[in-house]
Structure formats: structure tokens, C-alpha cells
MDTraj code that builds the backbone (N, CA, C; nanometers):
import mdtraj as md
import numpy as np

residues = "UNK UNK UNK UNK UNK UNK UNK UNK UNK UNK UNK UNK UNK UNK UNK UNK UNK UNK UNK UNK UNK UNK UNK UNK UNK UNK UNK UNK UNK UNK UNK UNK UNK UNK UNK UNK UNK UNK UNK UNK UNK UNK UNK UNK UNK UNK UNK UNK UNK UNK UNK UNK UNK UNK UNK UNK UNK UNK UNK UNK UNK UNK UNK UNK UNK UNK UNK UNK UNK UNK UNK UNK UNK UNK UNK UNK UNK UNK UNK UNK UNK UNK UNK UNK UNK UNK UNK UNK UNK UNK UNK UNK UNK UNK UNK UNK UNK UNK UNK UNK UNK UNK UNK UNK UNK UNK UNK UNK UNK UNK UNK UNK UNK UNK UNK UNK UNK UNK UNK UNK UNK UNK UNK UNK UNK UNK UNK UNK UNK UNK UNK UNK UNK UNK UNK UNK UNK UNK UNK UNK UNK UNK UNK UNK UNK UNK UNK UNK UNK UNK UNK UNK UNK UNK UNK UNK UNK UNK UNK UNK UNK UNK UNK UNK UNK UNK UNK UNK UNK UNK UNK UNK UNK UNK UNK UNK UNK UNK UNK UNK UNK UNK UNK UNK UNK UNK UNK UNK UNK".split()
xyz = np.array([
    [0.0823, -0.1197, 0.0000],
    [0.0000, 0.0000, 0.0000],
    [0.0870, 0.1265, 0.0000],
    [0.1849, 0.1710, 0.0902],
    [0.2924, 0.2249, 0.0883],
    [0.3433, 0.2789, -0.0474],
    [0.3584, 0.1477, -0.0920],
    [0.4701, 0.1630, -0.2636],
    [0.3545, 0.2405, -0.3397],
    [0.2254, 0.1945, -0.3912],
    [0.1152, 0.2496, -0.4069],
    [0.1244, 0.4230, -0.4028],
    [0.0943, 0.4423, -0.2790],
    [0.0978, 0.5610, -0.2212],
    [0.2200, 0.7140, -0.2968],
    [0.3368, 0.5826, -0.2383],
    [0.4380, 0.6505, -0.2758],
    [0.4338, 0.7079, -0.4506],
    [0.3881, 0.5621, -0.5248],
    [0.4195, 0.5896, -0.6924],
    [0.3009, 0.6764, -0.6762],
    [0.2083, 0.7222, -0.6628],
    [0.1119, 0.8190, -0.7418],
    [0.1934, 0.9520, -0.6615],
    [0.2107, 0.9663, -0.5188],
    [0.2526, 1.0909, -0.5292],
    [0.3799, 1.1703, -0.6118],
    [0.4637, 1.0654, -0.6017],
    [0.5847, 1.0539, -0.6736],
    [0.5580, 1.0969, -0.8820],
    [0.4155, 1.0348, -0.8875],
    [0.3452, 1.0756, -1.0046],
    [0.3035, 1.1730, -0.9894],
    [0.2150, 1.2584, -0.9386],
    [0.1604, 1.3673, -0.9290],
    [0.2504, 1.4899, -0.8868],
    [0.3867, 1.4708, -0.8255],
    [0.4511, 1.5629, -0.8270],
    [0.5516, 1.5709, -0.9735],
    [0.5849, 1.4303, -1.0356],
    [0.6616, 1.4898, -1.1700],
    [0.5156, 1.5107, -1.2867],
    [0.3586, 1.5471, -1.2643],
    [0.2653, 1.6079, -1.3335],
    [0.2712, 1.7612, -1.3292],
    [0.2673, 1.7691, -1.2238],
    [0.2703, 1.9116, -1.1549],
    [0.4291, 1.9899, -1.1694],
    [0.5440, 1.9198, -1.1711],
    [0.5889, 1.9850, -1.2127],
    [0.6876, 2.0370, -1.3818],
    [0.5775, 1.9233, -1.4397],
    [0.6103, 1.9409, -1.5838],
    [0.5478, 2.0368, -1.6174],
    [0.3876, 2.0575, -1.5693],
    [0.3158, 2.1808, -1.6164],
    [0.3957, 2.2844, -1.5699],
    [0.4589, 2.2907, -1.4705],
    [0.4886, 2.4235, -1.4115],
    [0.6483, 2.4589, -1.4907],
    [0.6908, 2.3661, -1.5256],
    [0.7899, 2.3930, -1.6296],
    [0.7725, 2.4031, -1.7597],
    [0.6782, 2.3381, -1.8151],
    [0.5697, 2.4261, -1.9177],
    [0.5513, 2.5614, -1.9595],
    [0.5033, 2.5923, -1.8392],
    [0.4276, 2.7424, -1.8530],
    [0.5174, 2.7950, -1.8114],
    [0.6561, 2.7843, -1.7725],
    [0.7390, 2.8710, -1.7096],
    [0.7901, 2.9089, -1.5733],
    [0.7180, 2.8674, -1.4659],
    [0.6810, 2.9047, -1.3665],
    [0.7800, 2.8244, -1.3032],
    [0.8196, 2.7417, -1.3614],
    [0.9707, 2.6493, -1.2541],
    [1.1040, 2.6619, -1.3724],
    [1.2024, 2.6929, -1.3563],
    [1.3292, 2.6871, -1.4233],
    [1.3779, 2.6356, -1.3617],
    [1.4665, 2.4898, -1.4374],
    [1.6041, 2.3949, -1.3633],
    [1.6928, 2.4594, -1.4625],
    [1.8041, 2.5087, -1.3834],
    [1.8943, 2.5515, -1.3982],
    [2.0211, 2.5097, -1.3146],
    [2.0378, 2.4196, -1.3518],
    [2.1596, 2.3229, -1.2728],
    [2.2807, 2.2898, -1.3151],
    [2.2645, 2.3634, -1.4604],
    [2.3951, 2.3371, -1.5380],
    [2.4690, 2.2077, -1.6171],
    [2.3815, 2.1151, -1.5132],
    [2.4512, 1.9776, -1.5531],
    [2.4081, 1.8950, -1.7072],
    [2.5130, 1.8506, -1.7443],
    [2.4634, 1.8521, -1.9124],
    [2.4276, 1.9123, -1.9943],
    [2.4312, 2.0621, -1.9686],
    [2.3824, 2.1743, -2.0657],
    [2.4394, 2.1418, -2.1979],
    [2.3332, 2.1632, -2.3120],
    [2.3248, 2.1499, -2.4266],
    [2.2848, 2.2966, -2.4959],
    [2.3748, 2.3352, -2.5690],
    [2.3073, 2.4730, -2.6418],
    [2.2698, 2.4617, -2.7894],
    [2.1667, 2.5042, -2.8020],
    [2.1184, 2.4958, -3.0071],
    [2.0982, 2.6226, -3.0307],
    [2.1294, 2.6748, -3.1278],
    [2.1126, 2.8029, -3.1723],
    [1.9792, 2.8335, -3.2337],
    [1.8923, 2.9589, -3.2197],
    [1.7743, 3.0343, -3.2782],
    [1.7915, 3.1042, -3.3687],
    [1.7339, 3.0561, -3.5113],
    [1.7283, 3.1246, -3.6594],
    [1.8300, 3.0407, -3.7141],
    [1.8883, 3.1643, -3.7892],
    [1.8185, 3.2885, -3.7982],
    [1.6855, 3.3350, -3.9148],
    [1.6659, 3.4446, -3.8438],
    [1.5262, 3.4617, -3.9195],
    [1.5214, 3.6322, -3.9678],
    [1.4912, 3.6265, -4.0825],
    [1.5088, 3.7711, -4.1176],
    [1.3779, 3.7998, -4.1785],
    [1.3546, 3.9253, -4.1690],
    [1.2428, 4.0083, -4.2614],
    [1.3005, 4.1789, -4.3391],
    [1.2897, 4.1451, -4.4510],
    [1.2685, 4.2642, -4.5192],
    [1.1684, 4.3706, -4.5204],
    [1.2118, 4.4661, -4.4649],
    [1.1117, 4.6067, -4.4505],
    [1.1141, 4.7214, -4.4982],
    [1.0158, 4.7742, -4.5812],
    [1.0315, 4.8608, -4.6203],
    [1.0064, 4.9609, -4.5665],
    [1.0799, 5.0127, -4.4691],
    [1.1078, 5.1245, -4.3600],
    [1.2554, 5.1567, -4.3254],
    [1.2282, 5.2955, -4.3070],
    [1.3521, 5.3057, -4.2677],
    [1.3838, 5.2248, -4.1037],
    [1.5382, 5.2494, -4.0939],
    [1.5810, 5.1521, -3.9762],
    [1.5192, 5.1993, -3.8329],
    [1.5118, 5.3676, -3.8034],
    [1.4432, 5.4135, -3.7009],
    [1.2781, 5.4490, -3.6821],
    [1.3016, 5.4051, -3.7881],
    [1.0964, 5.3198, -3.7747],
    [1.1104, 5.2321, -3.7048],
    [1.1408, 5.1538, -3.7836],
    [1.1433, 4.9827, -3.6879],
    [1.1720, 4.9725, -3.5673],
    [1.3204, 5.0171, -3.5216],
    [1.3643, 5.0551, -3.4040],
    [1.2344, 5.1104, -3.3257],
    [1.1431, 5.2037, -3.3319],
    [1.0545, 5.2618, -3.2661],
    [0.9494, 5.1321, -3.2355],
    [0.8875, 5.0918, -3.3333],
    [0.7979, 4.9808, -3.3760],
    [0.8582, 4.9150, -3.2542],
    [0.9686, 4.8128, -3.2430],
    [1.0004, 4.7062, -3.1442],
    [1.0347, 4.8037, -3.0252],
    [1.0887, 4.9017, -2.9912],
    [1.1139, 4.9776, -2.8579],
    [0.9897, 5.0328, -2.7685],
    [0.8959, 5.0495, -2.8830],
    [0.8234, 5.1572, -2.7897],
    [0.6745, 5.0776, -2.7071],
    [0.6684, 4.8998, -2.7359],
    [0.5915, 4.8675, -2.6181],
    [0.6691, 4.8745, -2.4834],
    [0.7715, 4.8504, -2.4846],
    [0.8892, 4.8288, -2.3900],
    [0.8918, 4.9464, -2.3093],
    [0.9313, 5.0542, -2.4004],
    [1.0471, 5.1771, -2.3378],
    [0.9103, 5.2828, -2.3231],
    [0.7792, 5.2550, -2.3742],
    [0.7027, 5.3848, -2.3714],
    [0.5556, 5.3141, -2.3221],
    [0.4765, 5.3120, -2.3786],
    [0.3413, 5.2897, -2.3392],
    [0.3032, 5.2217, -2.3735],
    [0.2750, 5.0462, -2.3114],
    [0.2237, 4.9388, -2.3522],
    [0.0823, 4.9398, -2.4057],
    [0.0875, 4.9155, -2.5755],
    [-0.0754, 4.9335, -2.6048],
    [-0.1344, 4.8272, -2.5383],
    [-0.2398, 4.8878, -2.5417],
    [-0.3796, 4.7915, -2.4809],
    [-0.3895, 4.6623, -2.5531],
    [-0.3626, 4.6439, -2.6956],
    [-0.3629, 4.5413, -2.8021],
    [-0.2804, 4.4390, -2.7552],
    [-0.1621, 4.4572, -2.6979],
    [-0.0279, 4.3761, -2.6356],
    [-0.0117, 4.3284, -2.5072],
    [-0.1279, 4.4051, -2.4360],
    [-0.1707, 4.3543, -2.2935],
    [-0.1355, 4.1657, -2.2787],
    [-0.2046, 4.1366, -2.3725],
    [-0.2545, 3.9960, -2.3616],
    [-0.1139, 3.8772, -2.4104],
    [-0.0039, 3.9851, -2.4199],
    [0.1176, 3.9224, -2.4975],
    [0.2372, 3.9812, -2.3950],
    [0.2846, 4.1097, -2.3424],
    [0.3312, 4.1315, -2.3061],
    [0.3443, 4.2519, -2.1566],
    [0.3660, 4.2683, -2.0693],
    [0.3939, 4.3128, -1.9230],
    [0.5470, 4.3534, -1.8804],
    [0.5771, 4.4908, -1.8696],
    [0.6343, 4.5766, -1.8577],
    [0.6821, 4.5538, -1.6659],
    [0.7871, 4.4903, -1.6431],
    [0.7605, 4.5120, -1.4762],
    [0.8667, 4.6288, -1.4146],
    [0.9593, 4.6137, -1.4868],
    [1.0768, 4.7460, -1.4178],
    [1.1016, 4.8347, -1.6206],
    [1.0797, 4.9871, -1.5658],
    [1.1374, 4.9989, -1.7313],
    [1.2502, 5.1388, -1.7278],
    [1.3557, 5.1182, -1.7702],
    [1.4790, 5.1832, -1.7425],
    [1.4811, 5.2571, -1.9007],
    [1.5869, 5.3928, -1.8794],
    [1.6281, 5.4230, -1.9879],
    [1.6160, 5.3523, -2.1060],
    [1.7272, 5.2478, -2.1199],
    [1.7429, 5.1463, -2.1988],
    [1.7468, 5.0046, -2.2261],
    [1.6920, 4.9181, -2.1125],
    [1.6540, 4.8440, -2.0689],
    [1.5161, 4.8179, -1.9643],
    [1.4640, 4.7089, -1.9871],
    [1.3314, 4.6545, -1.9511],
    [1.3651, 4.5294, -1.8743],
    [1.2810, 4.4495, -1.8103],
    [1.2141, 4.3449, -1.7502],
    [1.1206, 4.3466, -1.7746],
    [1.0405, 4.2414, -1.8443],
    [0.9617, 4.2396, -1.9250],
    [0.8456, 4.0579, -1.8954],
    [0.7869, 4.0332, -1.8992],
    [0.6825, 3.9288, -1.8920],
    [0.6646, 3.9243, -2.0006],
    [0.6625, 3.7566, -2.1056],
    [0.6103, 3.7775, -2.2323],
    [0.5005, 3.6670, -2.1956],
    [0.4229, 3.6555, -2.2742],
    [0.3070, 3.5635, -2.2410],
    [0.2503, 3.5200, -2.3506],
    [0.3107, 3.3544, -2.3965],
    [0.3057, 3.3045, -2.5206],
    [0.1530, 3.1193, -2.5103],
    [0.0853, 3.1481, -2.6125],
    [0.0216, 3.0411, -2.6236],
    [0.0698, 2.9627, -2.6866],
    [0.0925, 2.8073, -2.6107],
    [0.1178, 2.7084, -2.6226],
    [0.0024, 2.5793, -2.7025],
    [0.0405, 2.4463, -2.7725],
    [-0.0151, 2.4215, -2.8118],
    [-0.0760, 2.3693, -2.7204],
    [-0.1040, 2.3486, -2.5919],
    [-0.1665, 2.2670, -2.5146],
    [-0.2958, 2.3404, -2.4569],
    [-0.3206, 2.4778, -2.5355],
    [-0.3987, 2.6027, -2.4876],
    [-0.3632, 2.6400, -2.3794],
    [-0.2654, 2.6210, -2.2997],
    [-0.2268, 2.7154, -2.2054],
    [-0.1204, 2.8364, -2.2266],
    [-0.0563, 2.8624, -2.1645],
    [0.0238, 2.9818, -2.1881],
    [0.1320, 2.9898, -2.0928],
    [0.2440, 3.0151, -2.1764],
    [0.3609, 3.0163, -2.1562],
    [0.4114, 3.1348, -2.1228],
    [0.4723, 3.1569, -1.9577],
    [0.4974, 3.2741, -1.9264],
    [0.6611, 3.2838, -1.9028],
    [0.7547, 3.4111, -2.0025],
    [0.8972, 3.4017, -1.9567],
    [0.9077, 3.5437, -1.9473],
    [0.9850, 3.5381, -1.8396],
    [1.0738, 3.6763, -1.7582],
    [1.1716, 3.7027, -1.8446],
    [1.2210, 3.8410, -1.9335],
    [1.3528, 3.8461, -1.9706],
    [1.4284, 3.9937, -1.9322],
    [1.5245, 4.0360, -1.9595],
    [1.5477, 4.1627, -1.9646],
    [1.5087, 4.1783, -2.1135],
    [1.5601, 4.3362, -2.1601],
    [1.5336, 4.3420, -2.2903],
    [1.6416, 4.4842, -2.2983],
    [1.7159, 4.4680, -2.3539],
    [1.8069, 4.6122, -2.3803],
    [1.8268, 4.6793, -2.4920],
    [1.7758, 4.7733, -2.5153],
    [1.7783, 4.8720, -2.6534],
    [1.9408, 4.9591, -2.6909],
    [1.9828, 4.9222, -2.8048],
    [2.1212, 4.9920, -2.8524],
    [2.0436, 5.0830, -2.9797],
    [1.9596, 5.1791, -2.9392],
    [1.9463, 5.2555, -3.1036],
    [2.0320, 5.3288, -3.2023],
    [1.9966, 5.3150, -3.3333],
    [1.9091, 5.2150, -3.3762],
    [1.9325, 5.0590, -3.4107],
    [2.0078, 5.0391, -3.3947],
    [2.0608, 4.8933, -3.4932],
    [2.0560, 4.7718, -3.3844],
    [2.0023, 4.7819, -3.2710],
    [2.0202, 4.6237, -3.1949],
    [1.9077, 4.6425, -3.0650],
    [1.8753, 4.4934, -3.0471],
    [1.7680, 4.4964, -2.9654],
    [1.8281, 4.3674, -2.8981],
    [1.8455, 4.3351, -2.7634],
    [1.9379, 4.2305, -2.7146],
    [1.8466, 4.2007, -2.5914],
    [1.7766, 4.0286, -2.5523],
    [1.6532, 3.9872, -2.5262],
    [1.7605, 3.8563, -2.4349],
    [1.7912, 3.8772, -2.2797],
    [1.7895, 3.7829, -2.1995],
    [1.6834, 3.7124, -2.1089],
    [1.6972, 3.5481, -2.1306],
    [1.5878, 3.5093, -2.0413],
    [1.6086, 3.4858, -1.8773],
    [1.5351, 3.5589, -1.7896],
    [1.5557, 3.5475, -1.6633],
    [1.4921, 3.4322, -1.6041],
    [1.3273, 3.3852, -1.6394],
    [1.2759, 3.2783, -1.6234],
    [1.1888, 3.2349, -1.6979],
    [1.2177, 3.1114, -1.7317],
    [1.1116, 3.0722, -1.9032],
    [1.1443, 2.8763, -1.8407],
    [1.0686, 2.8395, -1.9320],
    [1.0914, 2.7144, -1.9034],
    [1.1938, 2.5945, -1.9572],
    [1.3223, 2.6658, -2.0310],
    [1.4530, 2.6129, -2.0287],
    [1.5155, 2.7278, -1.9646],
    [1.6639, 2.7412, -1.8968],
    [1.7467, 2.8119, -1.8272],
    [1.8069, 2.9025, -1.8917],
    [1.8256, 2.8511, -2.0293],
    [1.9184, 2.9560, -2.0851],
    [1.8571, 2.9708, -2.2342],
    [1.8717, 3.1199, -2.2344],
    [1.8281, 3.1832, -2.3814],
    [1.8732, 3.3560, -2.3746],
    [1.9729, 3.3583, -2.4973],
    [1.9799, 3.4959, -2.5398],
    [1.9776, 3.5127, -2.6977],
    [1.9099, 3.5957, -2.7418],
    [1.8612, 3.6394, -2.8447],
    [1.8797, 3.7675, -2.9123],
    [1.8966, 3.7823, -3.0183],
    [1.9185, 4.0027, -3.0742],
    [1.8407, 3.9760, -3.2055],
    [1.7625, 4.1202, -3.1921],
    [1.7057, 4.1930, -3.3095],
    [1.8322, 4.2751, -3.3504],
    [1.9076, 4.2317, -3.4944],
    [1.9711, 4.3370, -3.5447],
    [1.9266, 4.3899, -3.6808],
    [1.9879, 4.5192, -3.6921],
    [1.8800, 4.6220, -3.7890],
    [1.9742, 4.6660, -3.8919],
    [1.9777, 4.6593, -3.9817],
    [2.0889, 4.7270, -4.1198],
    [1.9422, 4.7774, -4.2149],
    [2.0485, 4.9227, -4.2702],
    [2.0113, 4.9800, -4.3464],
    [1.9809, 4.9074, -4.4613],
    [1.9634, 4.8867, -4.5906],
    [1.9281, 4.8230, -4.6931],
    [1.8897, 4.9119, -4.7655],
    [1.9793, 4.9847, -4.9055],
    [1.8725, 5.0928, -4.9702],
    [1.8063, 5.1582, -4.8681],
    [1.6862, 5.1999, -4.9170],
    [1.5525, 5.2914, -4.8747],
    [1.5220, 5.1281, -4.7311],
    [1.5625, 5.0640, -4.7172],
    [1.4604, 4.9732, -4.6310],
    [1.5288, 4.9131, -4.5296],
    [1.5054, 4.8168, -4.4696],
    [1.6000, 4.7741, -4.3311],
    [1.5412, 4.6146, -4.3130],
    [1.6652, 4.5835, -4.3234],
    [1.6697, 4.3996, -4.2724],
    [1.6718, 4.3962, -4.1553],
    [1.6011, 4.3215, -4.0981],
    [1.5633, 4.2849, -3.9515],
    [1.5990, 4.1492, -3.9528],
    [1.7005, 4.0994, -3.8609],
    [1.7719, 3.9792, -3.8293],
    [1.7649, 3.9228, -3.7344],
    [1.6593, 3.7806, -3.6685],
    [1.6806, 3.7447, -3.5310],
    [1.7693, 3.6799, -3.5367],
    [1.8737, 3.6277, -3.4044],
    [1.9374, 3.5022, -3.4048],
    [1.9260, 3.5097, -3.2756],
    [1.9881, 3.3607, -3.1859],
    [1.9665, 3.3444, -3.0783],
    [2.0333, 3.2179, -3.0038],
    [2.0320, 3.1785, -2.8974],
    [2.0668, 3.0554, -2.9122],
    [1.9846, 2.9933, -2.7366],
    [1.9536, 2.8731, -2.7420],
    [1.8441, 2.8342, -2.6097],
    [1.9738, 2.7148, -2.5618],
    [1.9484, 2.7175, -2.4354],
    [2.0433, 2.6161, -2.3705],
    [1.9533, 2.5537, -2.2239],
    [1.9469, 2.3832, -2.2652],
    [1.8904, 2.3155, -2.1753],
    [2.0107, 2.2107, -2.1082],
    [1.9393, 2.2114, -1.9934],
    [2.0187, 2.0658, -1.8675],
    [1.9917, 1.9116, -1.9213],
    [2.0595, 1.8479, -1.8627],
    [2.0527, 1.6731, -1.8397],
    [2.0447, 1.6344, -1.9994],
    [2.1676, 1.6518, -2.0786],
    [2.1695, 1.5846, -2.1805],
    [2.0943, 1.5699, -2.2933],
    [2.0984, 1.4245, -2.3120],
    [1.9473, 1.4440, -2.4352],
    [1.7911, 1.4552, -2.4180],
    [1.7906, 1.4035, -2.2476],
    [1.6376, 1.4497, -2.2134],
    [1.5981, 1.6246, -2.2550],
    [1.7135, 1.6979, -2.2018],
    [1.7182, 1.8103, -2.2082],
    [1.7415, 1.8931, -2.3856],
    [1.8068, 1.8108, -2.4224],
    [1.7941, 1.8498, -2.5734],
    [1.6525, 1.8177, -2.6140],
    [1.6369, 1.7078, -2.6078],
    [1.4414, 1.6832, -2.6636],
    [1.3640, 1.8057, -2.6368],
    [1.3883, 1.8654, -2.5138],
    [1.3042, 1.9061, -2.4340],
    [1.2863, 2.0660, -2.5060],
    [1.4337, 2.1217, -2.5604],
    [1.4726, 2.2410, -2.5900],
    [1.4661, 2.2320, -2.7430],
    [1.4601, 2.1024, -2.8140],
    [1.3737, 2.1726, -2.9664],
    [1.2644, 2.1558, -2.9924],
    [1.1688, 2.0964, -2.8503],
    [1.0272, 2.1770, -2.8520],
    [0.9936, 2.2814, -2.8004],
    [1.0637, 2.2972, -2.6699],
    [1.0631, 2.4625, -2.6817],
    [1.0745, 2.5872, -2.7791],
    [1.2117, 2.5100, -2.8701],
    [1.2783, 2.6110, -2.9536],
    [1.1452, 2.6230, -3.0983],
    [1.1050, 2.4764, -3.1069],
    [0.9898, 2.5472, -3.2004],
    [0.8550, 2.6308, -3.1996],
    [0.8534, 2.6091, -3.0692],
    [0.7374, 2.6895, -3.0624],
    [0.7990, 2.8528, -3.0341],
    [0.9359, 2.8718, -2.9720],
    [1.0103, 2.9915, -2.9262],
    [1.0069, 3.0597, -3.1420],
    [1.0571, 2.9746, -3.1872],
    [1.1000, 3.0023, -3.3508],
    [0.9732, 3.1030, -3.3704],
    [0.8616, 3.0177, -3.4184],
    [0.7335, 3.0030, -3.4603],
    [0.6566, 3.1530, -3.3974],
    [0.7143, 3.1833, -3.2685],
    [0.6886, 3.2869, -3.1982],
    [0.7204, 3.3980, -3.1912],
    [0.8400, 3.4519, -3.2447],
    [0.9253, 3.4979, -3.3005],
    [0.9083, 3.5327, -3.4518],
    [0.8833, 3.4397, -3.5323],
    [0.8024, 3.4690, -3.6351],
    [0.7042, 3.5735, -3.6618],
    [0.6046, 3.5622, -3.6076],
    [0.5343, 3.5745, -3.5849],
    [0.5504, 3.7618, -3.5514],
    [0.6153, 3.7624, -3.4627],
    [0.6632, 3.8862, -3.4175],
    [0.6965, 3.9978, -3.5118],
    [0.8497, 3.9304, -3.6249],
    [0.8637, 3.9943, -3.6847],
    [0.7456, 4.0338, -3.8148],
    [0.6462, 3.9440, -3.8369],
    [0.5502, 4.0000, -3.9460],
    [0.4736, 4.0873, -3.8642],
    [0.4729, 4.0391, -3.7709],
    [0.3752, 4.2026, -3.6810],
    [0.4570, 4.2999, -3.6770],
    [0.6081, 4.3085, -3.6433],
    [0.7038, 4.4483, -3.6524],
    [0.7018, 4.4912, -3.7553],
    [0.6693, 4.4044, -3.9193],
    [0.7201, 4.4475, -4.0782],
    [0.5749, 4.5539, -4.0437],
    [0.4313, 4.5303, -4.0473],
    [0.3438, 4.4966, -4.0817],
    [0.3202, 4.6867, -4.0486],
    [0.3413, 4.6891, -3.9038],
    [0.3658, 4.8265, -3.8285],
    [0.4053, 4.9197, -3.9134],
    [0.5562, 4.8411, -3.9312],
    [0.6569, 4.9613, -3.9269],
    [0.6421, 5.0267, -4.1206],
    [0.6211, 4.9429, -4.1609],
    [0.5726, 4.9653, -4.3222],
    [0.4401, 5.0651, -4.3625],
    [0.3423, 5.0384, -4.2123],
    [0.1926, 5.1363, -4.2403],
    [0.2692, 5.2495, -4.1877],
    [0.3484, 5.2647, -4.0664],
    [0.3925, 5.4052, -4.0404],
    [0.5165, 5.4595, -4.1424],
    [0.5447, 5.4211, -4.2006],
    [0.6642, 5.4823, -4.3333],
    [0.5554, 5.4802, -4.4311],
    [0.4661, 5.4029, -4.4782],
    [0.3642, 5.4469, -4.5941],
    [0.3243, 5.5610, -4.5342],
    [0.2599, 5.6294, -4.4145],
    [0.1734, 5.7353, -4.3610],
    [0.2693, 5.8820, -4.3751],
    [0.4374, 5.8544, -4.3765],
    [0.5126, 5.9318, -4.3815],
    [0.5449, 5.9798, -4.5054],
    [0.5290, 5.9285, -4.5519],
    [0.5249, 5.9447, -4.7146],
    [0.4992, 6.0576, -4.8171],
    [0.5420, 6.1630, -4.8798],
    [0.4741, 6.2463, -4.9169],
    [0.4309, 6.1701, -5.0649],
    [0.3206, 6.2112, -5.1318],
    [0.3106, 6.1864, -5.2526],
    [0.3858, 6.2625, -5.3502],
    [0.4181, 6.2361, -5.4705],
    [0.4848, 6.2695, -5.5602],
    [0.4080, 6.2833, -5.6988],
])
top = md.Topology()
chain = top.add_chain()
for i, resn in enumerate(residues, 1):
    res = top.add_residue(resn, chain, resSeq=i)
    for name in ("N", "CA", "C"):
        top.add_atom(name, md.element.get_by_symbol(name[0]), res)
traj = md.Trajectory(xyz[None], top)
């Protein structure tokens, strides 16, 4: 009865704390067996200038979180040039994935994204920005680093695809912005 006892709690605590490493809310960070894979890279072409864009990705951060982004992102300390930041990502399991990062602004050309707590230990990431003609390449790269070997590798290129995919995502919402506010700037000819 004992053994019983023991295996379900012994079950119900590695349930409980897979969800909670899931959603973020537990980070192992133990170092042991760390495995690192790199993020991207992923680029988008924009037709904006570079301190558009720069504005576009700085100014939920550094200025006034729209109401639209509520449901994605949370502002907790916000400095000159750096943030602490809450991002809040849906997962395929319909729940939601919550990670702590800093976020540090170099204008215009770099946007540099550490993770403080997410549900692998290690992740750093940069938005970099080059001129292009009239337009500006937007470049993610990154790289995610998980514990205990290959459990921990499994573990970190499902993270990393849904982290990719998310990210994605991002930059067609930054093109999408930053292209209606350079069309609006526009004089006609």
C-alpha cells in the first residue's frame, strides 16, 4: 500500500511539475549537461527606414504598452534602456507560456533579449537592424540552452519550435507596423 501511495505521489509531483515547467513558472537551472542549439536565424525585409522599426520594437517596452499587447506582453521594471519584461506566449496545449527576460535597446541597430525565467534556463537572443537601400533587414538570431543531456535536448527543440514560430510571428507584426507608419510618412509625388 505504501509503494502504491508513494508511486502516485511521486506521479503527481513529476505532473505538476512538468506543467509548471511548461508554462514557465519552474526553471532547472543546474547546469549539468547543458546542451546549447542556436535560434534562426530569421530575417524580414522592410520597407522602412531603420528608425521606424527601431521605434515599432522599442516603444511597447520603453514607452506605453498598447492595450492590443496587454494579452502578450507586461512591462515590470522599465529603465532608460533596458526593460524586464513578462512575455506571455500560447502554447499548443492552450495554455500559456509565461517568460521573464530583460530586454536592452542599442538605437538604432540592436535589440538584445535575456531570459531570466522561461521554461529552459538559458536563452539569449538580438534583433539586429541594417540599413538596406531605402529599407532595413531585420535579423533574429539566438541561441536556447537546456540541462541533463538528451532528455534536455528533446526538451529544448520543442521549446525552440514553438520559441521560432513565436518569433516569427513577431517579426511579421514588426514588418506589418513599421511599413503602415513609413507608408503614412510618405509624401506623394
Amino acid at each position: 500500500m505504501r509503494y502504491l501511495i508513494g508511486t502516485a505521489v511521486t506521479g503527481g509531483v513529476a505532473v505538476v511539475g512538468f506543467a509548471w515547467l511548461r508554462s514557465g513558472a519552474l526553471t532547472l537551472d543546474v547546469g549539468i549537461g547543458r546542451s546549447v542549439r542556436p535560434l534562426g536565424p530569421i530575417s524580414r525585409h522592410i520597407r522602412a527606414p531603420r528608425d521606424v522599426v527601431f521605434d515599432v520594437i522599442a516603444q511597447p517596452y520603453l514607452g506605453r504598452t498598447p492595450r492590443a499587447m496587454a494579452a502578450k506582453l507586461r512591462v515590470l521594471e522599465r529603465g532608460s534602456d533596458m526593460v524586464l519584461a513578462e512575455h506571455f506566449t500560447p502554447t499548443r496545449a492552450g495554455r500559456v507560456s509565461t517568460t521573464v527576460e530583460t530586454v536592452r535597446f542599442e538605437s538604432p541597430h540592436r535589440v538584445n533579449f535575456r531570459l531570466v525565467r522561461g521554461p529552459v534556463p538559458h536563452v539569449t537572443e538580438a534583433f539586429e537592424l541594417e540599413t538596406v537601400d531605402d529599407a532595413t533587414e531585420l535579423t533574429y538570431t539566438g541561441e536556447l540552452g537546456t540541462d541533463f543531456w538528451g532528455l534536455g535536448r528533446a526538451w529544448g527543440e520543442k521549446v525552440a519550435q514553438v520559441w521560432e514560430a513565436t518569433v516569427e510571428t513577431s517579426l511579421d507584426s514588426i514588418r506589418s507596423e513599421a511599413e503602415r507608419r513609413a507608408a503614412g510618412h510618405r509624401m506623394p509625388t
